[in-house]
VEXVEXTI-356863 format. One record per residue (C-alpha): x, y, z. Coordinates in steps of 0.05 Angstrom, whole numbers, plus 32768, in hexadecimal, padded with zeros to 4 digits. Layout:
VEXVEXTI-356863
XYZ ...
***
This chain:
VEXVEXTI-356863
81B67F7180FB 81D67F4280C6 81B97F208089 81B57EDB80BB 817F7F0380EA 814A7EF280B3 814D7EA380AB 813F7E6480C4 81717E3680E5 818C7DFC80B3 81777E2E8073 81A57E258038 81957E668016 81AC7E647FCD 81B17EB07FB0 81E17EC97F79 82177EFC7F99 820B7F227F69 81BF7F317F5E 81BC7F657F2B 81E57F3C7EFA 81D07EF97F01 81867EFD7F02 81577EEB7F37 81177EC17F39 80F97EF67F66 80A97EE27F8B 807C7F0D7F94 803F7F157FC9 800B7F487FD6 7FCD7F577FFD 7F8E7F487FBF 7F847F957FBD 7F8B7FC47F8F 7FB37FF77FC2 7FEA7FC07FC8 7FE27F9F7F82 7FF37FDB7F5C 80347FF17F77 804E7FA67F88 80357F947F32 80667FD37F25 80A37FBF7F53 80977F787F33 80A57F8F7EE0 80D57FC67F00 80FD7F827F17 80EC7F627ED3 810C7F967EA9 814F7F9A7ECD 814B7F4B7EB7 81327F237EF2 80F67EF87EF1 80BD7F0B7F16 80857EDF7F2B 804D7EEC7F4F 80227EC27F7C 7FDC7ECC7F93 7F927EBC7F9C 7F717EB47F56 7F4B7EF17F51 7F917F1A7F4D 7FA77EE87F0F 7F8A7F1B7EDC 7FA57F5D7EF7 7FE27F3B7EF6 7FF17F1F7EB7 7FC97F5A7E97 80107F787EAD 80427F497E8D 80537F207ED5 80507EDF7ED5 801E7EC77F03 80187E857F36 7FD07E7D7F54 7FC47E5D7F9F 7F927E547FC3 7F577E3D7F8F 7F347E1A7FB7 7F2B7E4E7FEE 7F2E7E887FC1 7F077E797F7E 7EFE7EB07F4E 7ED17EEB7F60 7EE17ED87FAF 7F097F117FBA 7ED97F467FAE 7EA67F277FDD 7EE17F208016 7EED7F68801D 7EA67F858003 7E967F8E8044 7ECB7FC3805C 7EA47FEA8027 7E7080038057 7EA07FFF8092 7ED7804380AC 7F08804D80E0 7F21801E8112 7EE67FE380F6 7EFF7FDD80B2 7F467FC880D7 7F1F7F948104 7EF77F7E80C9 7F3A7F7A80A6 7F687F5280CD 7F327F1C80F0 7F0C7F1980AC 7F2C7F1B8072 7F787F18808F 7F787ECD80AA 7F617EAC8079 7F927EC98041 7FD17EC4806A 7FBC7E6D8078 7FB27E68802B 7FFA7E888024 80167E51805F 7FEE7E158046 80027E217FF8 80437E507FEC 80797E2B7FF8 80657DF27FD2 80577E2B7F99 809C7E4D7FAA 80C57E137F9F 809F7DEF7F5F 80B17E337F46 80FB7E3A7F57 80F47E797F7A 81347E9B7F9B 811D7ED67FBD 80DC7EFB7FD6 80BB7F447FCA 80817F3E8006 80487F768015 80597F858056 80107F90806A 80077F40804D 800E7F2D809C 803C7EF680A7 80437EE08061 808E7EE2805F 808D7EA48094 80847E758054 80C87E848036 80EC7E8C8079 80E17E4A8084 81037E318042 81387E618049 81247E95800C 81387ED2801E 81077F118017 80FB7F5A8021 80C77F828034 80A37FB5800A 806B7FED802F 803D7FF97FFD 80168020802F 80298057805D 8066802E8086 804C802280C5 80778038810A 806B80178141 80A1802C8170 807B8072818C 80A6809A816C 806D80B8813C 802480A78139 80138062811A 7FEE807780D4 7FB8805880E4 7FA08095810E 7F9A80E080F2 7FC680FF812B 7FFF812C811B 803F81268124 804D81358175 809681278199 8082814081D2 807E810E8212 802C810D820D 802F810981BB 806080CA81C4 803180A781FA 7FF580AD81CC 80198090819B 8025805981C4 7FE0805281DE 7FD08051818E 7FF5800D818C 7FC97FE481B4 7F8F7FDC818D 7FB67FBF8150 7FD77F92817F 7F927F728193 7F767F6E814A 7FB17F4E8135 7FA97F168163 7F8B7ED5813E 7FC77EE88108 7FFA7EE4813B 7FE37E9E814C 7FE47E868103 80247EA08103 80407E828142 801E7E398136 80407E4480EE 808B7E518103 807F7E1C813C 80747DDE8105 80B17E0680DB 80D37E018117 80E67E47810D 80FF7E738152 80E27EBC8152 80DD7EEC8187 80947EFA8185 80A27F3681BB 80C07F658180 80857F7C8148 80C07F778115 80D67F2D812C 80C27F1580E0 80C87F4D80B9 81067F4E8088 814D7F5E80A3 81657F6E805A 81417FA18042 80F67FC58050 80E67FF48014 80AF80268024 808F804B7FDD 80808086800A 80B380BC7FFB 80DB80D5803E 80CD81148033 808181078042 808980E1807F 808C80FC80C9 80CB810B80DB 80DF80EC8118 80C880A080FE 80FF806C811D 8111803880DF 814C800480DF 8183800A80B9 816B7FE28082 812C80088078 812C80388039 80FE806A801D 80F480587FD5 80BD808A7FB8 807C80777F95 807B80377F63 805680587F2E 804880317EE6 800F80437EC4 802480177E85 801F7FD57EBA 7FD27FE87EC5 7F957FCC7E9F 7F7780057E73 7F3880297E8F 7F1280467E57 7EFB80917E69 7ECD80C57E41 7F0B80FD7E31 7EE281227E04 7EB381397E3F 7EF681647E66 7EE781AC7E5B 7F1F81E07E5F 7F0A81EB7EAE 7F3881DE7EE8 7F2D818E7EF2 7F1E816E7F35 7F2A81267F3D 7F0481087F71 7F0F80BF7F90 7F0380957FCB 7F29805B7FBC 7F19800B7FA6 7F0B7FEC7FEC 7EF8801C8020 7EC580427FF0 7E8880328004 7E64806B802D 7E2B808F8005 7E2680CA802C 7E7280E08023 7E6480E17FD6 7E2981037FD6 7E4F813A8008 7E8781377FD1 7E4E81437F9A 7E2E81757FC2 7E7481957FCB 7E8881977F83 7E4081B37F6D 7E5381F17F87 7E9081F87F5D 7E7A82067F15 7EBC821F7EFE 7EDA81DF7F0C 7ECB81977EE6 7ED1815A7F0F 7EDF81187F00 7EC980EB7F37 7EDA80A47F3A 7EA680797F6C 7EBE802F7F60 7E907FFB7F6A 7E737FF67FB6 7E4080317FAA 7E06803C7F74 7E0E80767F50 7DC180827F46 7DC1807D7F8B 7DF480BA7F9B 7DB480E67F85 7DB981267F50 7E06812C7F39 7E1681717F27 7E1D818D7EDA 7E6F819C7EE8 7E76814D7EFF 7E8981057ED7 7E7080D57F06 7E9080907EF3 7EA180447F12 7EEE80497EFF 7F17807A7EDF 7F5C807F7EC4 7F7D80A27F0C 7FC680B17EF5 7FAE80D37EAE 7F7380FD7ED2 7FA781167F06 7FD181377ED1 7F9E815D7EC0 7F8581777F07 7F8B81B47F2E 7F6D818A7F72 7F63813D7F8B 7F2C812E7FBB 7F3F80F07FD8 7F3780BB8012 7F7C80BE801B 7F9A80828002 7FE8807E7FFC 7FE180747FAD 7FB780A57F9B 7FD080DB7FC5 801A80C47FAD 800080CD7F6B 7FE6810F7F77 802481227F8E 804C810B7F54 801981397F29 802381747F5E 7FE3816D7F67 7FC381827FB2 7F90815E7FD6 7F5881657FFF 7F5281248025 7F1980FC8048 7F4280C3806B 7F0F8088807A 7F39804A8097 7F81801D8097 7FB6804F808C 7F94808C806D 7F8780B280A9 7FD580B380B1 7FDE80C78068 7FAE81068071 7FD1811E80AA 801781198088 7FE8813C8049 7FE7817E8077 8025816D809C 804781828058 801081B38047 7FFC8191800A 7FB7818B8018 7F7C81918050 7F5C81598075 7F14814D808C 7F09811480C6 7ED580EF80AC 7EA780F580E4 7EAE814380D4 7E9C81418093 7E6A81728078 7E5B8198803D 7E7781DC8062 7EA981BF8078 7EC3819A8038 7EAD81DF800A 7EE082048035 7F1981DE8034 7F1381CE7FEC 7F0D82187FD7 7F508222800B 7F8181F57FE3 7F64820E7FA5 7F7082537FAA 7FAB82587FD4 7FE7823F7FA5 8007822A7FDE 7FF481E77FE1 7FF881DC7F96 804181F57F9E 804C81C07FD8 8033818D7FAA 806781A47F6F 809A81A27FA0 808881587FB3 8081814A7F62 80CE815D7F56 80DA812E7F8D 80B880F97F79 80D580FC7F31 811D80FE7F50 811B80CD7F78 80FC80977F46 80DE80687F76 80D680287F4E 811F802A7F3F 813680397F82 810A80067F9D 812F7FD17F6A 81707FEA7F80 816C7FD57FBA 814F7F997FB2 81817F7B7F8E 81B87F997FB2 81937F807FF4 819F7F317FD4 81DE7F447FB8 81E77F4C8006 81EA7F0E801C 82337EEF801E 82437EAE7FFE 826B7E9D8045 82267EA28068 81EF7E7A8031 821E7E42803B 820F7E40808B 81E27E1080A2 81D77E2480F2 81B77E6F80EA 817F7E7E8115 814D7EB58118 815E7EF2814E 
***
């Protein structure tokens, strides 16, 4: 498809031909989460130190994060989203796993962020001058708002991409990888469920592109998503193989900047010299009490080790019960610093942190709870990194066994190195910049100046 497959009839788009040296007045927009925050804050001053301006828009509670970053930030949505809203929007996936933190997701928490974006971005976009669009592909819908002024945008995966042709198993499930005629179907059969959680979105959208008087195919899951460029931070070397992407999808590697995050103060002096384990669950999904106290229970048998374990904020730690003499319980911890220093990562999974594990050549032992970590574990032994535990199989055994397997077999910790001299070749954040500009640098003069393109 051509640069024209992405816009509105009678848009005048206006972008330099040359995007890398004239600069760019580039927007940004990204689910309120940490998990999409982080990478989408680091593409952002990537994009600001080649020279472009980067401005992000969002609910108010993200304002802070933000700046605390050097981005500019625009705020929408205050009236609907006053500070401290956020946090008490998503607490509830806390307690929640599998398939009901999706539901909870996308007819809770989804809706009512992606109307905000319709009612107030555009109005935002164009008070601000922007010219082009970095959008959080899991921010449903969002990029509607500058296809209908004509702004052209791309598409970043902060997540694990998602495939939803068959061809491999939807992340959201922890299947492996199966071509065979009864592996495809069941991928397949994975698809419906999203379909039908998705459903009240799809309306907002449609009602949305009807008063826009926008013409999308609403048959094809990709009708909206960009035609210039989809930029996924997972490496391609950790996916399946066997995913079907267009053309214009690319591979990028992890966006990691620690110097873009806010400074979490940790207790160094307490590190011994003994092999570390870092142990996280995550800032959303991180709620359930009895998979840290198997965790704790887990790690109390391992007094040559020291853990660090990081619990967030959805749990009590006085509630998690006696923590073991070898472990530093804490709310937050500085991740990327601890994981240079261990031998193992217990984890729920999460694309960041097991990206970041990776870049360390760190392993991982993983306890995938909901949204796309289930599909991250499985590519975790896939590439014999790690070992997984199903979260309705979790026990003490069970974790004790697998966590004494990757750490004496150097196996996986060699996996993990190899993944680390990937990761540090293929320098994510500035591929991912690459091809954003050159995906704007894309667009011909001979076609911004058409006024009769419609959407395929």
């Amino acid at each position: 498809m051509t640069g024209s497959d992405c816009y509105p009839r009678t848009a005048k788009i206006k972008v330099p031909c040359n995007a890398r040296e004239i600069p760019l007045k580039i927007g940004f927009v990204s689910l309120p989460v940490t998990g999409h925050l982080n990478p989408m804050i680091a593409l952002a001053r990537k994009l600001n130190q080649r020279g472009h301006e980067a401005v992000f828009f969002g609910v108010p509670d993200i304002g802070s994060i933000v700046r605390a970053a050097g981005v500019t930030f625009v705020p929408y949505g205050e009236k609907e989203y006053p500070i401290g809203s956020i946090q008490d929007l998503y607490a509830p996936l806390a307690k929640r796993c599998g398939v009901e933190v999706i539901q909870y997701a996308f007819e809770k928490c989804s809706p009512g962020l992606t109307q905000a974006a319709f009612d107030y971005l555009p109005r935002k976009l164009k008070e601000i001058g922007i010219e082009a669009m970095a959008i959080d592909t899991a921010h449903s819908f969002i990029e509607i708002a500058p296809m209908s002024m004509g702004i052209p945008y791309v598409h970043i995966w902060n997540i694990l991409p998602l495939d939803f042709s068959g061809a491999t198993p939807i992340g959201l499930y922890s299947w492996p990888n199966d071509p065979t005629p009864e592996g495809l179907r069941r991928n397949l059969e994975g698809l419906q469920p999203l379909g039908a959680m998705m459903g009240n979105l799809v309306s907002m959208a449609m009602s949305y592109t009807t008063k826009a008087d926008l013409e999308i195919d609403w048959s094809d899951p990709y009708a909206t998503v960009s035609k210039l460029a989809i930029i996924a931070q997972t490496p391609k070397e950790f996916d399946f193989v066997g995913s079907t992407w267009p053309p214009h999808f690319h591979y990028a590697g992890p966006f990691h900047d620690d110097r873009g995050r806010e400074p979490i103060p940790f207790t160094w002096e307490k590190l011994n010299d003994k092999p570390l384990i870092y142990a996280s669950l995550g800032t959303l999904v991180n709620g359930l009490e009895h998979v840290y106290k198997t965790i704790l229970e887990v790690v109390g048998q391992l007094p040559e080790a020291q853990v660090v374990f990081s619990v967030g904020n959805n749990v009590n730690i006085y509630d998690l019960g006696p923590i073991p003499s070898n472990t530093i319980v804490v709310q937050a911890a500085p991740q990327l610093e601890l994981l240079k220093r261990a031998a193992l990562c217990i984890t729920h999974a999460g694309l960041n942190t097991a990206l970041e594990s990776l870049a360390q050549g760190v392993p991982m032992v993983a306890i995938p709870i909901a949204f796309d970590q289930p599909g991250v574990a499985a590519r975790i032994v896939e590439h014999g990194v790690g070992k997984f535990l199903d979260l309705e199989q979790l026990t003490a055994d069970g974790l004790l066994q697998l966590v004494q397997t990757v750490l004496q077999n150097p196996n996986y910790r060699d996996r993990a190195r190899h993944f680390e001299e990937i990761i540090a070749q293929t320098q994510g954040l500035d591929a991912a910049a690459d091809i954003i500009e050159q995906a704007f640098q894309s667009i011909r003069a001979d076609f911004l100046a058409e006024p009769t393109t419609t959407l395929s």
